[in-house]
Structure formats: C-alpha cells, structure tokens
N, C-alpha and C positions, 0 to 999 in steps of 0.2 A: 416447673416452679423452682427459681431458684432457692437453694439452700446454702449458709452456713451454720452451723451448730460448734459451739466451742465448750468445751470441756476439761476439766482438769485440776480445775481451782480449786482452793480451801484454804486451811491453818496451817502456815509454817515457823515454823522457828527463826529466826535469826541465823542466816549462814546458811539456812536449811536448799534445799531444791524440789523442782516444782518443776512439772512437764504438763502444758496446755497443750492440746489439741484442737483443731477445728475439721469437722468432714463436709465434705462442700459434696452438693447433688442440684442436678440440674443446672448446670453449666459444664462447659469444658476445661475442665481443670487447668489442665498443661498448659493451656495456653494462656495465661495466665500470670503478670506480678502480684503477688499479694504480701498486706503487711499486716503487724502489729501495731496496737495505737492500745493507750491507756487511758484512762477518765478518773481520779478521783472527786467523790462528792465535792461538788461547789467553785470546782476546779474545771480548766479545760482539755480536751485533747492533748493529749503527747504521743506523739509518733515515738515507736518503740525501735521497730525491724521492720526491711523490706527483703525480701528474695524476686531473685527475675523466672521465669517461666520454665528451664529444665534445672532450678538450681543449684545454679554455681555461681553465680553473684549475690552477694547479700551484702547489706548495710543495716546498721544499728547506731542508735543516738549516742552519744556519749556516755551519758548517765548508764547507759547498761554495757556499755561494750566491755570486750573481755568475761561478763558475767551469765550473757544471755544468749544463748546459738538461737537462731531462724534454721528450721528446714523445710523440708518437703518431702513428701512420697507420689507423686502422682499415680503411681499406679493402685493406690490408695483412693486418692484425689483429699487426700490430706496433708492438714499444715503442723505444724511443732511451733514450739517456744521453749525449750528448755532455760528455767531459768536454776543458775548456780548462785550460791554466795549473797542470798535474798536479805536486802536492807527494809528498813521499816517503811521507808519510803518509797518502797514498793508496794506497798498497798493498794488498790485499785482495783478499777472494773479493765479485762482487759477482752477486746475485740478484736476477731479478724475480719480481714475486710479483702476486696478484690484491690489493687495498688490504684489510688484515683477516685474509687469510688465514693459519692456522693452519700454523707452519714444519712440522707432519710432514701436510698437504693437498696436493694434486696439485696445487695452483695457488701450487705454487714450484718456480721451476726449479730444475735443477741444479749454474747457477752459472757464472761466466766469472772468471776469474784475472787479475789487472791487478797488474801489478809496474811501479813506478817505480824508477829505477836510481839509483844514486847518482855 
C-alpha cells in the first residue's frame, strides 16, 4: 500500500523557517520525480518544487525560488521542503506527491498545514 505522510508544519513567524518532510512506504522511492504543490482554502493548486529521481535536478516556481530548497534522502525514502524567509502568503496546505501524479492517486499525501502569522 502506498504511502505518503507529510510532516512538519505549523506557526511561523514572518522570516521564520520551516522544514516539511514526507516519508513515502510502499513504493520505490528512487525511482521516482517527486514535488511540492500548495492549496490554499478556496484557492487552487500551485506547484511549489520538483526533484528528479537521485536528486540532483530540482526546480521551484518563482514565487519561492531562492527561499525554499527541495531535497531528498532516498535511503530514507524521504522528501524535504525547507522553507527560509517564510511570507504570509505562504500559508497553505502543502502536499507531496509522486511528480505527475493524479490529485485523487495514492501517490499524494494527505497534506501538512503551514500558517504564517502576522
């Protein structure tokens, strides 16, 4: 059975940082692109970050680059989001997913909560 579980969120400050995690079981990790993608209420998807499969390519939207690293540990078989320098309008549900995959597929998680305060 596939799993992702994402972890990490909560209440930050302005400026503050924030590391989300996701642990993926029941799949093959490595082999694997996977991304970040964000939802705020009432709001649609926004693609965050993608990494490629050992790592070493990644891309991130504009609105975060410079602020927010994608990585990876496969020998983990987990993902990261470090976010730096966290704007209000980061607020969000944010989800990982396998790179592609279809939002009603088991290769999206259920989501971590990230609120910035004002």
């Amino acid at each position: 059975q596939v799993q992702l579980v994402e972890s990490g969120g909560g209440l930050v400050q302005p400026g503050g940082s924030l590391r989300l995690s996701c642990a993926a079981s029941g799949l093959t990790f490595s082999a694997y692109g996977m991304s970040w993608v964000r939802q705020v209420p009432g709001q649609g998807l926004e693609w965050v970050s993608d990494i490629n499969e050992a790592g070493e390519i990644t891309d991130s939207a504009d609105s975060v680059k410079g602020r927010f690293t994608i990585s990876r540990d496969n020998a983990l078989d987990t993902l990261y989001l470090q976010m730096n320098d966290r704007k209000p309008e980061d607020r969000a549900m944010y989800y990982c997913l396998k790179r592609g995959a279809n939002e009603t597929s088991p290769y999206w998680g259920q989501g971590t909560q990230v609120t910035v305060s004002s």
